[in-house]
C-alpha positions in Angstrom: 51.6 138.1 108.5 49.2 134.8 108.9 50.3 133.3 105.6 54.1 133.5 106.7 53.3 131.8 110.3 51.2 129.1 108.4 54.2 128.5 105.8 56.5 128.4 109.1 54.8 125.9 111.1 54.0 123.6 107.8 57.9 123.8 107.3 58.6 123.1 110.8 55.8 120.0 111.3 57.6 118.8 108.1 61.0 118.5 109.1 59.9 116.9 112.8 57.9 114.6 110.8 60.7 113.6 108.4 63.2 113.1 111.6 60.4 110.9 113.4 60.3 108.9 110.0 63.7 108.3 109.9 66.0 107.8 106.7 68.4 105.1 107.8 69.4 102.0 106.0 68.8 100.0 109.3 66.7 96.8 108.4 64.5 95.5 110.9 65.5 92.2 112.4 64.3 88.8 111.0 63.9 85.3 111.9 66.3 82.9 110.4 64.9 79.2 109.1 65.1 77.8 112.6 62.9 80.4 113.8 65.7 82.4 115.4 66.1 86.3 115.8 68.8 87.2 113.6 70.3 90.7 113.1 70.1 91.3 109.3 73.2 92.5 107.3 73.4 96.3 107.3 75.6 96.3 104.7 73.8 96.1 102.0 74.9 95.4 98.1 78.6 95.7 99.6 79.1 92.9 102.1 80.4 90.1 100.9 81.1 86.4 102.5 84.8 86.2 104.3 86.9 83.3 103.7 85.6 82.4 107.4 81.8 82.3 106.3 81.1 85.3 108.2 80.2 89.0 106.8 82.8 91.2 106.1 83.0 94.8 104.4 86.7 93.9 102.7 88.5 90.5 101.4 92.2 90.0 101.7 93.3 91.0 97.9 91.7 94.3 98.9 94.2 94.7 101.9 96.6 93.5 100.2 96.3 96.3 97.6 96.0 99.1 99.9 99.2 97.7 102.0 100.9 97.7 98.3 99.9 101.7 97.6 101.8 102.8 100.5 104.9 104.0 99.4 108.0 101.9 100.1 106.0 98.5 100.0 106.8 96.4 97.3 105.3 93.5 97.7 102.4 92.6 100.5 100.7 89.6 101.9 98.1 88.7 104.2 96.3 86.4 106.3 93.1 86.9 108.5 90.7 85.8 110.8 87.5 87.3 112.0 89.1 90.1 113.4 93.0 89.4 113.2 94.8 90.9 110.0 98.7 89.7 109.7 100.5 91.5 106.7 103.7 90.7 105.7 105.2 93.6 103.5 108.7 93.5 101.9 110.2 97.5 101.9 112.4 98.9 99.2 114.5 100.5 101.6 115.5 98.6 104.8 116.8 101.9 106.6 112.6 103.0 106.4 110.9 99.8 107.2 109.8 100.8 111.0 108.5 103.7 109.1 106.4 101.7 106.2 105.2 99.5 108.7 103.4 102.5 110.9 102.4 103.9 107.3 100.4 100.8 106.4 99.1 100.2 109.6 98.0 103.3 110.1 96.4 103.1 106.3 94.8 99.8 107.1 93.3 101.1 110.3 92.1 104.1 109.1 89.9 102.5 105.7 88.7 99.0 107.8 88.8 100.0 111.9 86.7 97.0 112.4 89.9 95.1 112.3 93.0 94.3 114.5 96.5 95.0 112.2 99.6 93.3 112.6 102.4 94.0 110.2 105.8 93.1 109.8 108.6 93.5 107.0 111.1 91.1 108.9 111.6 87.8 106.0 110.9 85.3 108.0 107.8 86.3 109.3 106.6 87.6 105.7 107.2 83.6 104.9 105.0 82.5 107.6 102.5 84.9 106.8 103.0 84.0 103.0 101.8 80.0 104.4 99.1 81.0 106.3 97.9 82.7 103.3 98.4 79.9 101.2 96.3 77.5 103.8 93.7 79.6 103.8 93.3 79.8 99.8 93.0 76.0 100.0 90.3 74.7 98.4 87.2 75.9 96.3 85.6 77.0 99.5 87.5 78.7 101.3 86.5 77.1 104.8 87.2 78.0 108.1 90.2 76.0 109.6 91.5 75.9 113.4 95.1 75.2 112.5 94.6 78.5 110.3 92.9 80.5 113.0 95.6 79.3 115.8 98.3 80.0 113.0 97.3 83.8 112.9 97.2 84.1 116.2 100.6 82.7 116.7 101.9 85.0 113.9 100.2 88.0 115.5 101.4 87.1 118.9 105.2 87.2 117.8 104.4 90.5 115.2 103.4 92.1 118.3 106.2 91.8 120.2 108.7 93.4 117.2 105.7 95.7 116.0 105.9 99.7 116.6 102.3 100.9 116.8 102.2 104.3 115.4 
C-alpha cells in the first residue's frame, strides 16, 4: 500500500509543479532602444507589420478572401485602420444582399474579433471603399496617412447608418 501512496503524491507534486511552471507562450516584457518598457509581441512567427506599422494577426487580402468565400459575394474589397475594417462586397443576387452582408460580417467577426466590421454591398459605397483601398496601397511602404484614417472613418460612419448588424 506504501508504494501506491508514494507513486500518488510523486504524480500529484508533479502536476502542481508543472502548473506553477507554467507553459504559456507569454514573453516577458523588454526594454526598447530608448530604454523604454515595451510589451513584446505575443504573437509569435504569425504577426506580421499592418499597413499602419502596427502589429496585426491578418492583412487586408486575407479579409478580403474570407469576405469572397461567403456564398453570394462576388467580388470584395477593403480598407482598414487599426481597428476599423470597411468591406465593400458586390452580391450575385440583389434580393439577398442584407443577408450576405450579416453572413460576412458575422464571418469576419468570428475568425479576427479584434476588429470593428463595416460592410456594405450598396455601389457607391463599394467605390469609395474601392479608393480608400487604392490610397492605402500607395507606395512601396505602405505608410500611415490621416486623410486615409479620416477616410475610413467617414466610410464607416455612413456604412453604419444603412448596415444591419446580425
Amino acid at each position: 500500500m506504501m508504494p501506491l501512496r508514494n507513486v500518488t503524491y510523486t504524480l500529484l507534486l508533479t502536476g502542481v509543479l508543472a502548473l506553477q511552471s507554467g507553459c504559456g507562450d507569454v514573453m516577458p516584457d523588454r526594454n526598447d532602444e530608448n530604454g523604454m518598457r515595451t510589451e513584446t509581441n505575443r504573437l509569435g512567427q504569425l504577426s506580421m507589420r499592418s499597413p499602419n506599422g502596427g502589429v496585426a494577426r491578418v492583412n487586408r487580402d486575407q479579409l478580403t478572401r474570407i469576405a469572397e468565400q461567403v456564398p453570394g459575394v462576388e467580388q470584395a474589397v477593403l480598407a482598414m485602420n487599426d481597428k476599423d475594417v470597411v468591406i465593400g462586397i458586390k452580391v450575385d443576387n440583389a434580393g439577398k444582399r442584407r443577408i450576405v452582408e450579416k453572413q460576412v460580417y458575422s464571418q469576419l467577426l468570428w475568425q479576427y474579433p479584434e476588429y470593428e466590421y463595416f460592410v456594405t454591398s450598396d455601389e457607391a459605397l463599394f467605390d469609395r471603399v474601392r479608393t480608400a483601398n487604392k490610397n492605402q496601397t500607395v507606395g512601396q511602404y505602405h505608410t500611415k496617412s490621416v486623410t486615409s484614417d479620416n477616410e475610413i472613418k467617414t466610410l464607416a460612419d455612413e456604412i453604419t447608418r444603412a448596415m444591419v448588424k446580425p
